[in-house]
C-alpha positions as CSV (number, residue, x, y, z in Angstrom):
1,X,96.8,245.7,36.5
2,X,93.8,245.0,34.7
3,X,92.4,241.5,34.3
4,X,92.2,239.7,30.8
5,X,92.0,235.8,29.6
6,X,94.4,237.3,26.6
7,X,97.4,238.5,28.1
8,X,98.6,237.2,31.3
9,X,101.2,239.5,32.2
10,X,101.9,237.8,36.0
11,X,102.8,234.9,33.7
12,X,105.1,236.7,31.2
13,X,107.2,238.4,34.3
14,X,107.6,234.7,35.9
15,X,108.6,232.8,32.3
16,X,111.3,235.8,32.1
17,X,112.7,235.3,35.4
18,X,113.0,231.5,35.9
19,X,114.4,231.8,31.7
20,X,116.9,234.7,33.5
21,X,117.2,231.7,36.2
22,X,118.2,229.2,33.8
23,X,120.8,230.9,32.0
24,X,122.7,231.5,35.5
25,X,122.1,227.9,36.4
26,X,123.5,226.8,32.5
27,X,126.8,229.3,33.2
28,X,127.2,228.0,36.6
29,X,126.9,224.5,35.6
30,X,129.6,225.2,32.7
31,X,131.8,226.6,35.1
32,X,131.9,223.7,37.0
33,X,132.3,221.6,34.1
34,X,134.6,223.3,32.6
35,X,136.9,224.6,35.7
36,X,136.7,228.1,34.4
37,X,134.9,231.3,34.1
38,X,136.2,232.6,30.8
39,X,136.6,229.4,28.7
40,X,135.3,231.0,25.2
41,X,135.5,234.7,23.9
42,X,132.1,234.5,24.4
43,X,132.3,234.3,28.2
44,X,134.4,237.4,28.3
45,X,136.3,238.7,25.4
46,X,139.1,241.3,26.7
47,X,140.0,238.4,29.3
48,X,139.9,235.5,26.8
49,X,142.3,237.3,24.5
50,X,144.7,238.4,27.2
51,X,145.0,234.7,28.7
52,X,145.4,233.8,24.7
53,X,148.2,236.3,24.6
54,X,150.0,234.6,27.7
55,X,149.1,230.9,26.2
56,X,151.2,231.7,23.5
57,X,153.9,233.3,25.4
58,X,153.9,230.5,27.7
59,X,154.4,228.2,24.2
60,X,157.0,230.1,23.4
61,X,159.0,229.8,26.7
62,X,158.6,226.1,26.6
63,X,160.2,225.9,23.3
64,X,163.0,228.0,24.7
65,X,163.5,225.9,27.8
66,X,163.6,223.0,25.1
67,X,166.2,224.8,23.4
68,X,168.1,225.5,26.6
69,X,167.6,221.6,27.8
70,X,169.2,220.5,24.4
71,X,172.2,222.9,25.2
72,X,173.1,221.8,28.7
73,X,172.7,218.2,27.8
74,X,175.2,219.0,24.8
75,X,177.9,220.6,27.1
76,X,177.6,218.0,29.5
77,X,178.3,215.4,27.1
78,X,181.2,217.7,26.1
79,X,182.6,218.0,29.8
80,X,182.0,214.2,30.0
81,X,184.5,213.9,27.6
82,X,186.8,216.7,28.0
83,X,187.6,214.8,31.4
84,X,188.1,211.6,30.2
85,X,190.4,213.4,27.5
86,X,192.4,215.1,30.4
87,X,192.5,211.7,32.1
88,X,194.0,210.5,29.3
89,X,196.8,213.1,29.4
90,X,197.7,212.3,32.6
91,X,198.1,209.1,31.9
92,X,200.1,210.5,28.5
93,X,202.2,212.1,31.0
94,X,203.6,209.3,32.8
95,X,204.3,207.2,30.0
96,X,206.0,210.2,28.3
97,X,207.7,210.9,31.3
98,X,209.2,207.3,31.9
99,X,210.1,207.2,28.3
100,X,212.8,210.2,28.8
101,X,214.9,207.7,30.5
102,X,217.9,207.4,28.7
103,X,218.5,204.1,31.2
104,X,215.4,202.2,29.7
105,X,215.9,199.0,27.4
106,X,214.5,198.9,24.1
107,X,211.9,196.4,25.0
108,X,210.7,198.5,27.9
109,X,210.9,201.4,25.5
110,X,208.5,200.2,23.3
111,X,206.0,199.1,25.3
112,X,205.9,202.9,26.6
113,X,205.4,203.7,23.2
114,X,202.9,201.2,22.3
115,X,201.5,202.4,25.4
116,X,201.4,206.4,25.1
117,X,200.0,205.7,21.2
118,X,197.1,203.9,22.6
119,X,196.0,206.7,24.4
120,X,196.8,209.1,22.2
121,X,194.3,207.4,19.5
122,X,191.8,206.9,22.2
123,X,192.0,210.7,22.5
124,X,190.6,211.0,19.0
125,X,187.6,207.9,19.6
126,X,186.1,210.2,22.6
127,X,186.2,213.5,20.9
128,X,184.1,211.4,18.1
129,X,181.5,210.2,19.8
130,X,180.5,213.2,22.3
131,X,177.8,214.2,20.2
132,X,174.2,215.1,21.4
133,X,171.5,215.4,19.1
134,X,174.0,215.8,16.7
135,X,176.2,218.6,18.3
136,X,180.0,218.2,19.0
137,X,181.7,220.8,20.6
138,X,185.2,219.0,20.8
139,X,185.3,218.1,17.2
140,X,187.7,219.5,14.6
141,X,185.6,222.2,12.5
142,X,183.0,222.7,15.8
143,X,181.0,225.7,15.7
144,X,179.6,226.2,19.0
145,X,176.0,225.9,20.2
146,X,173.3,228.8,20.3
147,X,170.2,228.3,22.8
148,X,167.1,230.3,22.5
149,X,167.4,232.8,25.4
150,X,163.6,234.5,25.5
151,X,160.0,233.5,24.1
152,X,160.5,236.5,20.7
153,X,163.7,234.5,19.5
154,X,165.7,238.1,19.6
155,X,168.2,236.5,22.2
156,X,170.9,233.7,22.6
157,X,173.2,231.9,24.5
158,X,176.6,231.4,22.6
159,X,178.2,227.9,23.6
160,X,181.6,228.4,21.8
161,X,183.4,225.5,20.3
162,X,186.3,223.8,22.6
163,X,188.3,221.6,20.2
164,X,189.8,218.9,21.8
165,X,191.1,217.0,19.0
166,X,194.6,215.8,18.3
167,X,196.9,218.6,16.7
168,X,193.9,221.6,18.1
169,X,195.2,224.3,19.5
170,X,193.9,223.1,23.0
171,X,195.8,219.4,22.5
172,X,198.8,220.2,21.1
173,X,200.0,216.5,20.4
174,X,199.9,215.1,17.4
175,X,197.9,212.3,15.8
176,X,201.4,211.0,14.9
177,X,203.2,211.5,18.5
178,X,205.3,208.8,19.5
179,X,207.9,208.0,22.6
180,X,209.6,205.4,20.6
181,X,213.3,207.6,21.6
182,X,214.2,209.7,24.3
183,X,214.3,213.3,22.4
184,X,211.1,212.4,21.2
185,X,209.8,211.5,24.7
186,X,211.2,214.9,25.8
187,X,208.9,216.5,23.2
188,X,206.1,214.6,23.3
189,X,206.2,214.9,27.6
190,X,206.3,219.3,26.4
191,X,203.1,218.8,24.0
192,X,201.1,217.0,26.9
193,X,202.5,219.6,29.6
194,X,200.5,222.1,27.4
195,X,198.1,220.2,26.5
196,X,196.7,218.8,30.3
197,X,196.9,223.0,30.9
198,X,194.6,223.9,28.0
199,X,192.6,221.2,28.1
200,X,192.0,222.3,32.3
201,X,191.4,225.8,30.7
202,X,188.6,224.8,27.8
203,X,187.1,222.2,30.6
204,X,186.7,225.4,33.0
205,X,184.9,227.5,30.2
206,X,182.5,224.8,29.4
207,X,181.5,224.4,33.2
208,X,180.7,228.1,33.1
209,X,178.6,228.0,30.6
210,X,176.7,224.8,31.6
211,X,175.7,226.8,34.5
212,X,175.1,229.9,32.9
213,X,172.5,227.5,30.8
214,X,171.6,225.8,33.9
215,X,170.5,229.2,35.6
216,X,168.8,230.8,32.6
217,X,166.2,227.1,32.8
218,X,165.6,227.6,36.4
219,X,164.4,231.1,35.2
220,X,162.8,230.3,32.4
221,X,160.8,227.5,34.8
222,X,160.0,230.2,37.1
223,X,159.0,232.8,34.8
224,X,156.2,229.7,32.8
225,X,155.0,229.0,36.2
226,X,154.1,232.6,37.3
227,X,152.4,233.1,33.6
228,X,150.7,229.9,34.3
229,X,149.4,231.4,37.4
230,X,148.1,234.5,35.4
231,X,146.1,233.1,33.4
232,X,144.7,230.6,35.9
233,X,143.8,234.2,38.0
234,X,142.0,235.3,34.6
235,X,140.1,232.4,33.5
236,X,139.8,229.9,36.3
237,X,136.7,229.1,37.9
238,X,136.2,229.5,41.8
239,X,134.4,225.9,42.4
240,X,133.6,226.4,46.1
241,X,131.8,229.6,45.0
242,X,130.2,227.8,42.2
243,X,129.2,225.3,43.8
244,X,127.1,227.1,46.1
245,X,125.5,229.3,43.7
246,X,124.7,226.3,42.2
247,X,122.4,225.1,44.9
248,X,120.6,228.6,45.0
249,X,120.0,228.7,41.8
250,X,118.5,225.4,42.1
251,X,116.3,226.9,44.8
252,X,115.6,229.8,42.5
253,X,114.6,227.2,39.8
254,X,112.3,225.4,41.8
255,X,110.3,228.5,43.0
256,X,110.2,230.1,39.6
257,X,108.5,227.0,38.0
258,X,105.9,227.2,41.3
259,X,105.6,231.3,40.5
260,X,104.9,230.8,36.5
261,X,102.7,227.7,37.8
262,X,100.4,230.7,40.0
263,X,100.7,232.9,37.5
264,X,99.0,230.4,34.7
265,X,96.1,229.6,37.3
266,X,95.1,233.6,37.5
267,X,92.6,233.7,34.3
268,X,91.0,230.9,35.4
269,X,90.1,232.8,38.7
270,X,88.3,234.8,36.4
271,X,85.2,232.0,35.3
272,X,84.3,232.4,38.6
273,X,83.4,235.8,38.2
274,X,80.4,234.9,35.8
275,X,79.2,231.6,37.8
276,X,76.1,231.7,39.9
């Protein structure tokens, strides 16, 4: 290496390596601030887009997992009151039952009746009002609920409908059902024989499907929380690690700025080879 007031090469090499320095100490520093390794495509593009690809994924699920919430909170509220409606039968039934009596007065009679018509409207009052975010699977004219199943919308869950309403094929009495005689009793205690049996029936399906629903979220948890972990093994920084890297590029900092300092002394060296 020849000597020259011009170009200070010892200088050049030490600038490059403490600016070589820096950049580690600014991508180490941004680590740590950041809690990750890859936080921009520019940091490492294949990785960035594959942890993109399982953000979205991961979106997706969560909107599924909504969609399956919304469904086992609507067949609850439709088992709710599918068991308040079977309570009421039984109830139906023993009025209905007592009413066949040929023995009972008229006055007894019709407070029976008065009775068993109560109930029978209160049948229609809960079928009403169990609705969930404007689902009603009791309700005359119900179609069912459909859940997203998976994050590309290509699958369901089918709720079907369960009418429980007055006259439906799973409550067979009437809105107009009365015990006010003895035949009528007879029939009425027949319709609400049936009726506690389907209604038993419907209740049993709807249980199997909340827990069909109920399963599917517990998998769909699982499944976000294992992508989560992905793309936390892709991008996410290693802080102990950084950390100490930190401090020896610290070091490394330090001593280059002493090396670039040397190196910008050596021309100077060279006045004293023309002093006397």
């Amino acid at each position: 290496m020849f000597n020259s007031v011009n170009t200070n090469v010892g200088a050049m090499i030490a600038l490059q390596n403490l600016n070589a320095t820096n950049a580690e100490l600014s991508l180490a520093q941004n680590r740590i601030n950041t809690g990750k390794k890859v936080a921009t495509a520019k940091d490492n593009g294949a990785i960035w887009a594959i942890a993109q690809g399982q953000r979205a994924d991961i979106g997706a699920l969560n909107a599924v997992k909504q969609s399956l919430d919304r469904g086992v909170a609507a067949v609850d509220v439709a088992l709710a009151a599918g068991e308040s409606i079977s309570d009421l039968l039984l109830q139906m039934k023993e009025k209905a039952l007592a009413a066949t009596d040929a023995s009972l007065s008229s006055s007894a009679r019709a407070a029976l009746d008065e009775d068993f018509t109560a109930l029978r409207d209160q049948i229609t009052q809960v079928t009403d009002n169990a609705v969930f975010n404007g689902v009603n699977l009791l309700e005359t004219g119900a179609t069912g609920f459909q859940a997203l199943a998976n994050a590309e919308g290509t699958s369901t869950l089918t709720v079907p409908a369960e009418v429980l309403a007055l006259g439906s094929t799973n409550v067979t009495v009437t809105s107009t059902q009365a015990i006010a005689t003895a035949s009528a009793a007879t029939a009425a205690l027949s319709s609400v024989n049936a009726s506690i049996a389907n209604v038993s029936g419907a209740l049993a399906r709807l249980g199997t499907k909340s827990k069909a629903l109920g399963t599917h979220v517990t998998f769909v948890g699982k499944l976000m929380d294992s992508l989560e972990a992905g793309v936390g093994n892709l991008v996410d920084a290693d802080l102990a690690k950084e950390s100490a890297r930190l401090q020896a590029l610290q070091t490394k900092q330090q001593l280059g700025v002493q090396a670039l300092g040397i190196a910008n002394q050596a021309p100077q060296l060279l006045t004293q080879l023309f002093g006397r």
